[in-house]
VOPAGU-2260 file (C-alpha; in pm, 1 decimal, decimal comma):
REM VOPAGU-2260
SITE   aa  ch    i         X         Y         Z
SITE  UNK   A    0    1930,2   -3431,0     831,7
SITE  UNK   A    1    1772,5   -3194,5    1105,8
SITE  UNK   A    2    1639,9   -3455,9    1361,6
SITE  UNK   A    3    1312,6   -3214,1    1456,4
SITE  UNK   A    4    1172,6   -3330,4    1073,0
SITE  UNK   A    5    1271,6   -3640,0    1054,2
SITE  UNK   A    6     921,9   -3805,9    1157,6
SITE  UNK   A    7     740,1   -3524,8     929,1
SITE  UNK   A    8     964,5   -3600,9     632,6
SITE  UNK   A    9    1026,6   -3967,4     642,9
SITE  UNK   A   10     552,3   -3977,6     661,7
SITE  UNK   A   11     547,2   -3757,4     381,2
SITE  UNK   A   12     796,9   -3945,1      96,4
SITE  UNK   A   13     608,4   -4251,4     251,0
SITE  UNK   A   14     312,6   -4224,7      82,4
SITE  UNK   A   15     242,8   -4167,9    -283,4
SITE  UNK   A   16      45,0   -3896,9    -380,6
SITE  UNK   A   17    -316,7   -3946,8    -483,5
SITE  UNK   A   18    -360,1   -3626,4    -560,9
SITE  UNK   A   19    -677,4   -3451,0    -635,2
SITE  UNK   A   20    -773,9   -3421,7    -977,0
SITE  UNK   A   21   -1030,8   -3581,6   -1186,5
SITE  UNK   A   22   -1175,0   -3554,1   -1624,3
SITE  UNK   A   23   -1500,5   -3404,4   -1579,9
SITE  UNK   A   24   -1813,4   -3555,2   -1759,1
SITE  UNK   A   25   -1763,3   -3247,1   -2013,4
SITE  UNK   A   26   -1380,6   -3364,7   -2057,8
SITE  UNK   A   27   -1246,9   -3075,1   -1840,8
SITE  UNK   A   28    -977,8   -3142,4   -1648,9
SITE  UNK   A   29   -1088,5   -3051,7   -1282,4
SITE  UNK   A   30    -820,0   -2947,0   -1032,9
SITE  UNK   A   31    -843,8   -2859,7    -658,1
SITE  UNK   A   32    -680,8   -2576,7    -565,4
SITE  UNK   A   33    -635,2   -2509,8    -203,0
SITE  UNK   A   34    -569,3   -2168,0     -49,6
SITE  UNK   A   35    -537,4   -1981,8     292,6
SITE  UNK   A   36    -738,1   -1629,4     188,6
SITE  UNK   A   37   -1031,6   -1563,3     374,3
SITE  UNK   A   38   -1259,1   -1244,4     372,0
SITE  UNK   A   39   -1245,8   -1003,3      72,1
SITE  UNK   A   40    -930,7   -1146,9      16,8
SITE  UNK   A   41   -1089,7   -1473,3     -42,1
SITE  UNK   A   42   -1363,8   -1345,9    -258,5
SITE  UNK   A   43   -1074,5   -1162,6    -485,6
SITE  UNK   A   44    -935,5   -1529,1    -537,4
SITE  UNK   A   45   -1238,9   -1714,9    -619,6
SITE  UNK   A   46   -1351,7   -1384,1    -898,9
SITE  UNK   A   47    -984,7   -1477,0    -974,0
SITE  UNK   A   48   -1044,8   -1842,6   -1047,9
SITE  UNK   A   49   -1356,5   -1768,7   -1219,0
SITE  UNK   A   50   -1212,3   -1562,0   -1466,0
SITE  UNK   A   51   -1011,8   -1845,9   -1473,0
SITE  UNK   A   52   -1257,6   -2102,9   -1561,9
SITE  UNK   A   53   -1443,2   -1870,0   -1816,6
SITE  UNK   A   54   -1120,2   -1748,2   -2015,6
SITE  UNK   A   55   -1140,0   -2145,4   -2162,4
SITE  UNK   A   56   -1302,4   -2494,4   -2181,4
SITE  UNK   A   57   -1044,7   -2721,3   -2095,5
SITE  UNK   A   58    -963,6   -2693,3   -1674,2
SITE  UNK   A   59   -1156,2   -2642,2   -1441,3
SITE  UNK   A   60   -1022,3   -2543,9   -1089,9
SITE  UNK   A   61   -1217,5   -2636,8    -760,0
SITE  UNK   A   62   -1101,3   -2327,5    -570,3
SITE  UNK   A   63   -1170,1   -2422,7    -173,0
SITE  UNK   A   64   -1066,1   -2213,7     123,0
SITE  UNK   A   65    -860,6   -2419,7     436,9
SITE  UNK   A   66    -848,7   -2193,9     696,1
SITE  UNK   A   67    -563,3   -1952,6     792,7
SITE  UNK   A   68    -161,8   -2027,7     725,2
SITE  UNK   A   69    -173,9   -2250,6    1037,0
SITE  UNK   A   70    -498,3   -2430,8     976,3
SITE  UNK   A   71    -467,3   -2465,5     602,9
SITE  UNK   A   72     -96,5   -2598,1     672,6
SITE  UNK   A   73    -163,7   -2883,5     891,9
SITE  UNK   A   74    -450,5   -2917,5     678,7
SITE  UNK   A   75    -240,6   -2983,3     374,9
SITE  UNK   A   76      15,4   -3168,9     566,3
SITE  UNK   A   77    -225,6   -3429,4     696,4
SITE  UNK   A   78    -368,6   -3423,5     340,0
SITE  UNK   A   79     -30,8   -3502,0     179,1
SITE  UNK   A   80      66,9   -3773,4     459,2
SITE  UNK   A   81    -223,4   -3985,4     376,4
SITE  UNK   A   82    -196,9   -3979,0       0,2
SITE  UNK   A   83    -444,3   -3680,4     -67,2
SITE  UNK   A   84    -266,8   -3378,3    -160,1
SITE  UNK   A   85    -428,5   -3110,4    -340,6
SITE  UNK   A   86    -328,0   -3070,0    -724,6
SITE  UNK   A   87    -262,7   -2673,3    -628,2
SITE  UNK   A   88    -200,4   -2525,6    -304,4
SITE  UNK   A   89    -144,6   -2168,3    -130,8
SITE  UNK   A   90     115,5   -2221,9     113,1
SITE  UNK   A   91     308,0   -2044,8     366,6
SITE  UNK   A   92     625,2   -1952,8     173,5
SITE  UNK   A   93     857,6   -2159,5     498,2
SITE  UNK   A   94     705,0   -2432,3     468,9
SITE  UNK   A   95     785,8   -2506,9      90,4
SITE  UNK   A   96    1125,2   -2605,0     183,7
SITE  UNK   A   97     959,4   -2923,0     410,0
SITE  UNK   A   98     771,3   -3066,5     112,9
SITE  UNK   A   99    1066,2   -2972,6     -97,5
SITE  UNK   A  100    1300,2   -3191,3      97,4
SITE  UNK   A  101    1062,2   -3455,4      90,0
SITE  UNK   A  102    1027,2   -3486,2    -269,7
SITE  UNK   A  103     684,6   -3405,5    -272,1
SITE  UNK   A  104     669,6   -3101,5    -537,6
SITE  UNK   A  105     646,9   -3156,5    -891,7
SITE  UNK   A  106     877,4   -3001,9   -1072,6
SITE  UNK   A  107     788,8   -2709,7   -1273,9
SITE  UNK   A  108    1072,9   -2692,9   -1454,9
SITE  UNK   A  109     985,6   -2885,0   -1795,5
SITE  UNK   A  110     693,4   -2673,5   -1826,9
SITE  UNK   A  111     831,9   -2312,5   -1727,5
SITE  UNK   A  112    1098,8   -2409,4   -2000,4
SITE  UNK   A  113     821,2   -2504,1   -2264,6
SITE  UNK   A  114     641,2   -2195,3   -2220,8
SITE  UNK   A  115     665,8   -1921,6   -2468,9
SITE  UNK   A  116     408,2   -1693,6   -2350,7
SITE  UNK   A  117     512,0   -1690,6   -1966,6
SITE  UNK   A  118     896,9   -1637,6   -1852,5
SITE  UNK   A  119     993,8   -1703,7   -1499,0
SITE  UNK   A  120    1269,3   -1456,1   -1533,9
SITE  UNK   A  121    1026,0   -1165,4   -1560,5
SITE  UNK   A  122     931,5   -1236,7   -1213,6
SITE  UNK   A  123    1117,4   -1024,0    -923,1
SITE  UNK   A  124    1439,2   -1202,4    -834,4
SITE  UNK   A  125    1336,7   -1085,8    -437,7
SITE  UNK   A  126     971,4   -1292,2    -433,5
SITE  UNK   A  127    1190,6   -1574,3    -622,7
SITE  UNK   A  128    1387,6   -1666,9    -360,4
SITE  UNK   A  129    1166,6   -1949,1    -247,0
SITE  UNK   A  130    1076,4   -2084,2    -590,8
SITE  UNK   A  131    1381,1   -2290,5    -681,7
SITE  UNK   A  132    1506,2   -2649,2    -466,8
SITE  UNK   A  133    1763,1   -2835,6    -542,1
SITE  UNK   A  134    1787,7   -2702,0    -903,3
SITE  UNK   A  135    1423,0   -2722,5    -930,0
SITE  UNK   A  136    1146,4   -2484,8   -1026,8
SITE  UNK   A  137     889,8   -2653,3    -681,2
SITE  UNK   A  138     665,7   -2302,0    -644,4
SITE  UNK   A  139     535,6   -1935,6    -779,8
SITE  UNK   A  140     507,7   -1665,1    -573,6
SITE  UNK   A  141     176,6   -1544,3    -523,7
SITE  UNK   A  142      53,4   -1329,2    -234,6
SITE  UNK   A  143     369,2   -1217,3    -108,8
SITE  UNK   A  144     448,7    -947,3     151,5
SITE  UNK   A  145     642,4    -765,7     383,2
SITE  UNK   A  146     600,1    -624,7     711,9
SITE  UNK   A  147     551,0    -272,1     766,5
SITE  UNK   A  148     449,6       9,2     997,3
SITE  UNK   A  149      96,7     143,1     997,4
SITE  UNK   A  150      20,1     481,2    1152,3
SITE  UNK   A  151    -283,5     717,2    1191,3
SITE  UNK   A  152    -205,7     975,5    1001,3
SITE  UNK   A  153    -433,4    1218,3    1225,6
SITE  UNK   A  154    -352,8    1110,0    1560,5
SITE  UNK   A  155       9,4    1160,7    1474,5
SITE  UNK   A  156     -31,7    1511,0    1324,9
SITE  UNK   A  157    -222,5    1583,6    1622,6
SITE  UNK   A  158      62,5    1503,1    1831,0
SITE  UNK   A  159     303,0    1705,4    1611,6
SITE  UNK   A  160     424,4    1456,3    1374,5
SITE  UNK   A  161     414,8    1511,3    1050,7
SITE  UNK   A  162     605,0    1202,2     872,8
SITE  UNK   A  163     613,9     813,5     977,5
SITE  UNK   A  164     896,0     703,2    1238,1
SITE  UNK   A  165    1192,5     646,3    1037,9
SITE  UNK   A  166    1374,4     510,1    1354,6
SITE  UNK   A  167    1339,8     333,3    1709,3
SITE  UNK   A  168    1414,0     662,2    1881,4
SITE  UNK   A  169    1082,6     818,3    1685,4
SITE  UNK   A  170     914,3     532,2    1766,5
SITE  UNK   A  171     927,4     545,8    2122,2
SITE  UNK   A  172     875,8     932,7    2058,5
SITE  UNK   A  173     521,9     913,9    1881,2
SITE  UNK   A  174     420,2     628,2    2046,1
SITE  UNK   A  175     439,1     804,2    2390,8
SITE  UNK   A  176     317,8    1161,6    2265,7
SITE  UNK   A  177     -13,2     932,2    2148,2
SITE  UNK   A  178     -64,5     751,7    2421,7
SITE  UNK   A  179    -377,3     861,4    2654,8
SITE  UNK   A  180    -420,0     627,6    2951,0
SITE  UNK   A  181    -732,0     825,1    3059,3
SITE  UNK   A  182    -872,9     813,9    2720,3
SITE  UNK   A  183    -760,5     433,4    2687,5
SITE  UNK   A  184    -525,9     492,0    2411,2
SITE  UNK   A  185    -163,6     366,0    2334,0
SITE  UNK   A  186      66,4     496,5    2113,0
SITE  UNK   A  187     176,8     115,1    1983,1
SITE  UNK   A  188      36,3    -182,8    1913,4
SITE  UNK   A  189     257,7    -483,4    1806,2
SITE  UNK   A  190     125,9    -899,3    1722,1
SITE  UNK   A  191     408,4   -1018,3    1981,8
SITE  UNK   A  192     332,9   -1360,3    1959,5
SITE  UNK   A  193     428,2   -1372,3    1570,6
SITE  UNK   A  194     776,8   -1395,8    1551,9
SITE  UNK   A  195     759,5   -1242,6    1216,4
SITE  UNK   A  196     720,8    -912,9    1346,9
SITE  UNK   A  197    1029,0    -977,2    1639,3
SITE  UNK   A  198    1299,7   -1119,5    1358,6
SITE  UNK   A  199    1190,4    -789,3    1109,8
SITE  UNK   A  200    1289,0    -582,9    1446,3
SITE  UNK   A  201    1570,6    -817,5    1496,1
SITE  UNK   A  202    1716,0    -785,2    1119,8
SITE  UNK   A  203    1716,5    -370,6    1140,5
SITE  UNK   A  204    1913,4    -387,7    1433,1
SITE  UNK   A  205    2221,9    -575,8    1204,2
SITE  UNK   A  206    2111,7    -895,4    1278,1
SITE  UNK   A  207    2086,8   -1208,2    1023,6
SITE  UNK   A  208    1763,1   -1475,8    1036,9
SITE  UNK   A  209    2009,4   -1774,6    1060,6
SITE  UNK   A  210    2434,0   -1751,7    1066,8
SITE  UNK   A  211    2650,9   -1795,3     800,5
SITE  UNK   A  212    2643,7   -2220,1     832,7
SITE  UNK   A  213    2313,7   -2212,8     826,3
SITE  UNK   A  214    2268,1   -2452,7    1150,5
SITE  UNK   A  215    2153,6   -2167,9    1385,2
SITE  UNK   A  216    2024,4   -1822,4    1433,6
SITE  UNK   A  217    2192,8   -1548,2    1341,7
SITE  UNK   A  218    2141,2   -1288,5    1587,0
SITE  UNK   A  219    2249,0   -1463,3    1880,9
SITE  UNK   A  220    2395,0   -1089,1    2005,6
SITE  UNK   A  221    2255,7    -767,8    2082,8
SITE  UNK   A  222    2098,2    -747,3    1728,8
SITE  UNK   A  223    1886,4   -1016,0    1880,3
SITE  UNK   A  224    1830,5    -886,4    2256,0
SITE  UNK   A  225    1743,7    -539,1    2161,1
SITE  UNK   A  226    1371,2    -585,5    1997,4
SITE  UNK   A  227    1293,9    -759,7    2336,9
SITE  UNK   A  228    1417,4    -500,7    2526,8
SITE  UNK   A  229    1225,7    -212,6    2323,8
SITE  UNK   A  230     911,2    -387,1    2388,7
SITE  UNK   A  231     996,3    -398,1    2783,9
SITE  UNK   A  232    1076,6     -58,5    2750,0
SITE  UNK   A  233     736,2      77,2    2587,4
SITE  UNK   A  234     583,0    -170,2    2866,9
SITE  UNK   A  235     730,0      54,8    3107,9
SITE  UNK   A  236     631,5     375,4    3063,5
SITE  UNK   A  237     258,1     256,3    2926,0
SITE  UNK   A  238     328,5     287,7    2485,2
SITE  UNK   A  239     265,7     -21,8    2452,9
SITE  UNK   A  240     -66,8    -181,1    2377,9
SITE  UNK   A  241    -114,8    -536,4    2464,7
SITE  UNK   A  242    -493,8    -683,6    2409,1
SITE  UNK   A  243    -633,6    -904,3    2685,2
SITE  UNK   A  244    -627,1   -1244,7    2758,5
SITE  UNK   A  245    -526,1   -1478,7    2479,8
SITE  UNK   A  246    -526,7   -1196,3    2203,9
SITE  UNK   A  247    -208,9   -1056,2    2300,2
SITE  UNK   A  248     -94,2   -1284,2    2025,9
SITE  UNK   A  249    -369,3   -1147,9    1784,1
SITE  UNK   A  250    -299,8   -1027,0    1437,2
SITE  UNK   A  251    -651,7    -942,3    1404,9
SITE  UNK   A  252    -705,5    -850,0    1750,6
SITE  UNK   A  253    -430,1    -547,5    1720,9
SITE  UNK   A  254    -582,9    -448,1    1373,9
SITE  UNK   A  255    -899,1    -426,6    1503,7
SITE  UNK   A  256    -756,4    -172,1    1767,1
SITE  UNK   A  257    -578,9      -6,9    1493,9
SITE  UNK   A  258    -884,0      84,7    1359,6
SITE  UNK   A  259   -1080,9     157,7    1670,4
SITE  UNK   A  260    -805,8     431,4    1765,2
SITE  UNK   A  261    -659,8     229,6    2045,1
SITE  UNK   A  262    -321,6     204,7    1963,1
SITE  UNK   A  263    -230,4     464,5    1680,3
SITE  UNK   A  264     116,4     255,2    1517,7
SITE  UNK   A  265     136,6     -74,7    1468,7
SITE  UNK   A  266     322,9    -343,7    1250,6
SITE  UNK   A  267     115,9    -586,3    1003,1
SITE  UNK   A  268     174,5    -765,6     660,9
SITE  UNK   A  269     166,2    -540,9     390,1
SITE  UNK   A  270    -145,0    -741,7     269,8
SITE  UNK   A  271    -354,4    -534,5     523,2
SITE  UNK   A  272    -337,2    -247,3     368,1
SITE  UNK   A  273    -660,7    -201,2     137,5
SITE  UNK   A  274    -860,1    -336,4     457,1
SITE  UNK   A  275    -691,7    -113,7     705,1
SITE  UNK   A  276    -707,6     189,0     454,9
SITE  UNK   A  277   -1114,8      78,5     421,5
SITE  UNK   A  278   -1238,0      34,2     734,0
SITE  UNK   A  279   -1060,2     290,9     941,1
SITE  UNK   A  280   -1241,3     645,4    1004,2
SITE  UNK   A  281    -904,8     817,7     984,6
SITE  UNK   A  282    -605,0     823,7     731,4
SITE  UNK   A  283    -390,2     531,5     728,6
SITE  UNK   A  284     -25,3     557,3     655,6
SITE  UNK   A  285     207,8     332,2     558,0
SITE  UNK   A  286     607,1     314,0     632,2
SITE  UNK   A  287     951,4      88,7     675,4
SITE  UNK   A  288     951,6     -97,2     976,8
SITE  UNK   A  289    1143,5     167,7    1137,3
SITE  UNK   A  290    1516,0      71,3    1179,2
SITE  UNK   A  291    1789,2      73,1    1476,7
SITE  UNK   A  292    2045,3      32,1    1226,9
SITE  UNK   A  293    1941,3     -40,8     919,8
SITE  UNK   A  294    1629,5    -102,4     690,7
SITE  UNK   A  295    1573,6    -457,8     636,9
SITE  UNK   A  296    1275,9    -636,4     520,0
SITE  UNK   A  297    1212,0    -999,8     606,9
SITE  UNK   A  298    1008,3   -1161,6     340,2
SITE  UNK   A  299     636,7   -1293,2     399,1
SITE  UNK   A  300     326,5   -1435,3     205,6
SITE  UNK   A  301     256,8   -1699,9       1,7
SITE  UNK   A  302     355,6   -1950,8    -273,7
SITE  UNK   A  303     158,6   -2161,4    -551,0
SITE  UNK   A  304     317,1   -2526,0    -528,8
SITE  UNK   A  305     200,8   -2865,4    -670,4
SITE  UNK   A  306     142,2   -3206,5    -544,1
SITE  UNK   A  307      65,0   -3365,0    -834,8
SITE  UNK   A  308     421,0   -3571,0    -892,0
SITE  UNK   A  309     140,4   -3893,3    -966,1
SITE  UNK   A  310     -53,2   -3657,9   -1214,6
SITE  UNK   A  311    -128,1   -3763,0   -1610,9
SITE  UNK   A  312     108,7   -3552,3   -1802,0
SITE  UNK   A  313    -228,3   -3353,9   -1937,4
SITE  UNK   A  314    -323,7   -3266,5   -1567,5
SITE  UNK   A  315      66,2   -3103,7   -1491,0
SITE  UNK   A  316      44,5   -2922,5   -1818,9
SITE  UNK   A  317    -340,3   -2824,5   -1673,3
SITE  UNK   A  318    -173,4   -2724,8   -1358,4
SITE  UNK   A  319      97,7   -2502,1   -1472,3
SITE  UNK   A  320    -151,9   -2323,5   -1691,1
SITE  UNK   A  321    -354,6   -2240,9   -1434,2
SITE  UNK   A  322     -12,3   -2108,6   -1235,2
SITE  UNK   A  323     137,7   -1911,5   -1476,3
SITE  UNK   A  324    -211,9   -1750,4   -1509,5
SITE  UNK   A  325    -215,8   -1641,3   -1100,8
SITE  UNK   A  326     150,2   -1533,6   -1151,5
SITE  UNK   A  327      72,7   -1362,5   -1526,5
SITE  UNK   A  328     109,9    -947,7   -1560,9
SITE  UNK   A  329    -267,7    -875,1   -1535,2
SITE  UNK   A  330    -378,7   -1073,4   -1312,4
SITE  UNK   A  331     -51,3   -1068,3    -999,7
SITE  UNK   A  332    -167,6    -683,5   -1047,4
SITE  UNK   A  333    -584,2    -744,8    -971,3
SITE  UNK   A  334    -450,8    -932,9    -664,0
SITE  UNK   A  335    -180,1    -710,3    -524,4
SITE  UNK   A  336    -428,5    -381,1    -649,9
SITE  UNK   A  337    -702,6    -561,4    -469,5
SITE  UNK   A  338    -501,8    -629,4    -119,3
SITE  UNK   A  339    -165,3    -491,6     -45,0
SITE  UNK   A  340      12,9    -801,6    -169,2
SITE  UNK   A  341     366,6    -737,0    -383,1
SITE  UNK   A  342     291,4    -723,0    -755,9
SITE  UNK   A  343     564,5    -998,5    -850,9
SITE  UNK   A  344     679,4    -827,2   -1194,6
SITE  UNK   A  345     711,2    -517,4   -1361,0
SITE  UNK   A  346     431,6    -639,4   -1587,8
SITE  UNK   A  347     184,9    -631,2   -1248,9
SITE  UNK   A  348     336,4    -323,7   -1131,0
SITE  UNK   A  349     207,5    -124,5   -1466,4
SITE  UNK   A  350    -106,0    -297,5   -1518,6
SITE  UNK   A  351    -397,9     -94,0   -1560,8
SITE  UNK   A  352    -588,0    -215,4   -1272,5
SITE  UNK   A  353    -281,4    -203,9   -1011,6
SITE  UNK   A  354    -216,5     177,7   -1145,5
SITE  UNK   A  355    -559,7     264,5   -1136,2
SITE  UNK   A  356    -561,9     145,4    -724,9
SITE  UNK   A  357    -244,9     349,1    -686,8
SITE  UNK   A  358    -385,2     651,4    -779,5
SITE  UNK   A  359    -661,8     590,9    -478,2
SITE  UNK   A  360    -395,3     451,8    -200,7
SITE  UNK   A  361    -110,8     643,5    -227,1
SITE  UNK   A  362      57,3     419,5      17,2
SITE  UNK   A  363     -12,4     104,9    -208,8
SITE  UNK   A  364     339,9      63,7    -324,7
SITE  UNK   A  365     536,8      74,7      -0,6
SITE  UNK   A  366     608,2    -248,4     -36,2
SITE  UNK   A  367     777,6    -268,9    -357,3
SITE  UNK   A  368    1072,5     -34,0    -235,1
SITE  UNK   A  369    1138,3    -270,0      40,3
SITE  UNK   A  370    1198,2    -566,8    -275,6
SITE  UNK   A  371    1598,5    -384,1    -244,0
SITE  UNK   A  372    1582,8    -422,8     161,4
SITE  UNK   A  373    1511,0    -828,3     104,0
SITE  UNK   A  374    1744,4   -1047,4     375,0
SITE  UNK   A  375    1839,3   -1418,7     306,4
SITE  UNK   A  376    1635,6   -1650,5     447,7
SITE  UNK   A  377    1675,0   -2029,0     555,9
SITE  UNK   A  378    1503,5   -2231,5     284,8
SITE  UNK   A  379    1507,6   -2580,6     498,5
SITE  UNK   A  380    1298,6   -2799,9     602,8
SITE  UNK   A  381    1327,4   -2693,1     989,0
SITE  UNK   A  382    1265,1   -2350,8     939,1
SITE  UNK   A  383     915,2   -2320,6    1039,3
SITE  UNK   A  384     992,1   -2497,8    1350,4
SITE  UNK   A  385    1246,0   -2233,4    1449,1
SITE  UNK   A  386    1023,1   -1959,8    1379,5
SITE  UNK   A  387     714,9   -2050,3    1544,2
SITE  UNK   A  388     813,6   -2308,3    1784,9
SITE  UNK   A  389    1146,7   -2163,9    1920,8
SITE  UNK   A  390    1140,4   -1786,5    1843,4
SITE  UNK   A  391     811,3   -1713,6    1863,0
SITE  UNK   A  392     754,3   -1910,0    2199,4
SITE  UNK   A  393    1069,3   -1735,5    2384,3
SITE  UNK   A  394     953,6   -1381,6    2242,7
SITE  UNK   A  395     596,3   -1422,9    2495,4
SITE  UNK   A  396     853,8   -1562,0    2739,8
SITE  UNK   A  397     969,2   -1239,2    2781,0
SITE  UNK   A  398     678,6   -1025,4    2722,3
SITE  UNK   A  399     407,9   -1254,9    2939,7
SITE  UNK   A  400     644,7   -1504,0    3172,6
SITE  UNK   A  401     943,9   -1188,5    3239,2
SITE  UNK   A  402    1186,0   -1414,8    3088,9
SITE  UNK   A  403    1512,8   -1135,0    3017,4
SITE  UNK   A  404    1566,2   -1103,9    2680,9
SITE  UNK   A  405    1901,6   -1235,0    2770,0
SITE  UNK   A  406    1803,9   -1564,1    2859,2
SITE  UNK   A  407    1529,3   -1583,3    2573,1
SITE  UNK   A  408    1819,1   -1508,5    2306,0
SITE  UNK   A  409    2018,6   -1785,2    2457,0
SITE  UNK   A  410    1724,7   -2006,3    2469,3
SITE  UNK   A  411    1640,3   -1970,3    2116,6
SITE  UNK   A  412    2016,5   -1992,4    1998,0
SITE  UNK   A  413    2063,5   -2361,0    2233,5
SITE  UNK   A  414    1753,0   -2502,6    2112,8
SITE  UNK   A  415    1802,1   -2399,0    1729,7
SITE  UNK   A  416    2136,1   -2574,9    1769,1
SITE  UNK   A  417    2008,4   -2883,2    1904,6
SITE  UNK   A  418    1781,7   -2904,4    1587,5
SITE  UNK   A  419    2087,3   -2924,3    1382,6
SITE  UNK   A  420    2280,5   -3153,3    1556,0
C-alpha cells in the first residue's frame, strides 16, 4: 500500500456511508447529485437534470454545484470521511481510483448487466479506461476531455501561417512571429502550474505517465526534461506569456488572454472550446497538442461515481437510471454539443443535436481523433498526489524558483519513488 494514502484511505473505509438520499412526500426517490460545472457549463447540467426530472415521476435528483475539481474534491472527500457522501457525484477522473481502493463505490455492475436498454460496451473503450476497479463497474464517463492547442486563426494568418503547429519547431516559429512586445502581445500562453498540460508535452516527446511497474514516473529521461526546457526557451527570447502575480498558474487567467489577443496559442481542455469559440472577436482554431515525437493525448475530465454502497436496493436501481441517462446517446451528445466535452459513443457522436453544433464549430470534433492517441494512465490511489503535489509543484520550480529541469525531473522521479516504497 502507497504510504502517502494511507491516512486518506484507512478515514474513508472507516466510516459507513450515510449517503444522501431520501422518499419524497410524493414517493419520489430524491437523490443528490454533486458536480464540479460552473458557468454555462453548469446551466447545461442542471437543463440536463431537469429534463431529467420531467421525462418521469419516480426520482428526483437534487443537482448542486461544489465548486471547481479541487474544491468540489475535498468537498466530497470531507463529505465521504464523515459519513455524508453524495448518492451521485462528478469527479475528477484520478481521483476515482482513491475511493475505489477504499471500497467506497458501489458497484455498478449488477445493474449495467440488468439493463437492456443501455450497454456499457457501446461506450468508447478510450473514456472507459477509468470505469472498471478491481473487476468492478465503480464510474461512467461523463465530461471527458483532452488537451489541445488553441490558436487565433487571424493573428496567425497575419503572420503567414496558414495551418495550426503540427510540431515544437512550429511552435516556437508562430509563437515568435506573433509576439509584439511593444504592442504587449505574446505568441504563447501556457497554464504552467497544471501539470496536465507539462505530462501532455512530456508524453509527445516518447515519454510514459508512470513506468512499466507502475511505482514511478515514466519519463524520468529527456522525454521528461525537454517540456521544461521549451518553456525556458520561449522565456528567453520573450514567446512566452506568463500572467502576473499568482495567475501564472491560471487556467482562466490565460483564457482570458486568449481572448483579449494577448497571447495568440495556447493549450486548454478541450471543454473550452464552445466558450473560447463564443467569446473571442476573432476565429478560434483548434489542433493536437503539437508533438516532438509523437502525438499523444493524455486523458482529462470527469466521471459519474456512486456512494451509495448503504443505499435501499430501490435508491441504486434510482441511481443507475439516472447514470445511464447522463451517459445515454442523446443526451452525452447535448453535453459534449453544448461544451467541447468528448461525446462517449458513436450514438452521441451522430445525435442530432451534436451534428447540428458541428455544422457551426467546425473544430468541435478535434477531440474525438485524439480517442486513437489515448496513453495508459495510473489508475491508483496515489495518483493525484503525483500529479499535483509532485509534478505540478517541480514544473513552477523551474519556471518561477530557476530550478533546471534537470534537477526538477530528478526531484519528481525520487519523491514518486518514495511514495511507493
Amino acid at each position: 500500500m502507497k504510504k502517502a494514502v494511507l491516512v486518506i484511505v484507512a478515514m474513508l473505509m472507516a466510516f459507513c456511508l450515510l449517503t444522501a438520499s431520501a422518499f419524497a412526500d410524493d414517493g419520489k426517490i430524491t437523490l443528490e447529485f454533486w458536480h464540479s460545472m460552473g458557468s454555462k457549463t453548469g446551466e447545461l447540467i442542471q437543463e440536463i437534470v431537469d429534463e431529467f426530472n420531467a421525462s418521469q415521476d419516480e426520482i428526483y435528483i437534487d443537482c448542486i454545484y461544489q465548486g471547481d475539481y479541487t474544491t468540489g474534491g475535498t468537498k466530497i472527500q470531507a463529505a465521504v470521511a464523515s459519513g455524508n457522501g453524495p448518492a451521485i457525484a462528478q469527479i475528477e477522473i484520478t481521483r476515482v481510483g482513491m475511493y475505489a481502493a477504499a471500497g467506497a463505490l458501489l458497484d455498478l455492475t449488477p445493474y449495467a448487466e440488468a439493463d437492456e436498454n443501455f450497454d456499457v460496451k457501446s461506450l468508447y473503450p478510450g473514456v472507459m479506461d477509468f470505469s472498471y476497479y478491481d473487476g468492478q463497474l465503480v464510474s461512467l464517463p461523463n465530461g471527458r476531455s483532452v488537451p489541445v492547442m488553441y490558436y487565433n486563426v487571424d493573428a496567425l494568418k497575419a503572420a503567414g501561417f496558414e495551418k495550426a503547429p503540427e510540431n515544437w519547431e512550429e511552435l516556437r516559429a508562430a509563437a515568435a512571429a506573433t509576439t509584439d512586445p511593444e504592442k504587449g502581445t505574446y505568441g504563447y500562453g501556457c497554464p504552467i502550474g497544471d501539470s496536465w498540460y507539462y505530462l501532455a508535452l512530456m508524453l509527445t516527446a516518447g515519454g510514459q505517465v508512470y513506468n512499466e511497474e507502475g511505482n514511478n514516473i515514466g519519463f524520468h529521461n529527456e522525454a521528461g526534461i525537454k517540456p521544461l526546457q521549451l518553456w525556458l526557451d520561449m522565456i528567453s527570447d520573450g514567446s512566452l506569456y506568463l500572467p502576473d502575480g499568482d495567475d501564472y498558474a491560471s487556467n482562466s487567467a490565460l483564457r482570458n488572454s486568449f481572448m483579449a489577443g494577448i497571447c495568440n496559442i495556447t493549450m486548454q481542455s478541450s471543454a473550452q472550446y464552445r466558450s473560447l469559440a463564443d467569446n473571442s472577436p476573432f476565429e478560434v482554431g483548434v489542433a493536437y497538442i503539437p508533438k516532438d515525437v509523437t502525438y499523444a493525448a493524455i486523458p482529462g475530465g470527469s466521471n459519474l461515481v456512486s456512494f451509495g454502497t448503504n443505499l435501499s436496493e430501490e435508491e441504486k436501481q434510482a441511481v443507475w437510471t439516472f447514470m445511464s441517462y447522463m451517459c445515454s446517446g442523446d443526451v452525452a451528445g447535448k453535453y459534449a454539443a453544448g461544451t467541447g466535452y468528448l461525446p462517449t459513443s458513436d450514438a452521441a457522436l451522430n445525435s442530432a443535436i451534436y451534428q447540428e453544433k458541428l455544422a457551426q464549430y467546425p473544430y468541435l470534433d478535434i477531440a474525438v481523433g485524439q480517442l486513437e492517441y489515448f496513453v495508459k494512465m495510473p489508475f491508483d490511489e496515489t495518483y493525484t498526489e503525483v500529479k499535483d503535489a509532485i509534478v505540478g509543484r517541480y514544473t513552477q520550480e523551474v519556471i518561477i524558483n530557476g530550478m533546471s529541469p534537470e534537477d526538477a525531473v530528478e526531484a519528481m522521479w525520487e519523491e514518486t519513488g518514495e511514495l511507493y516504497e
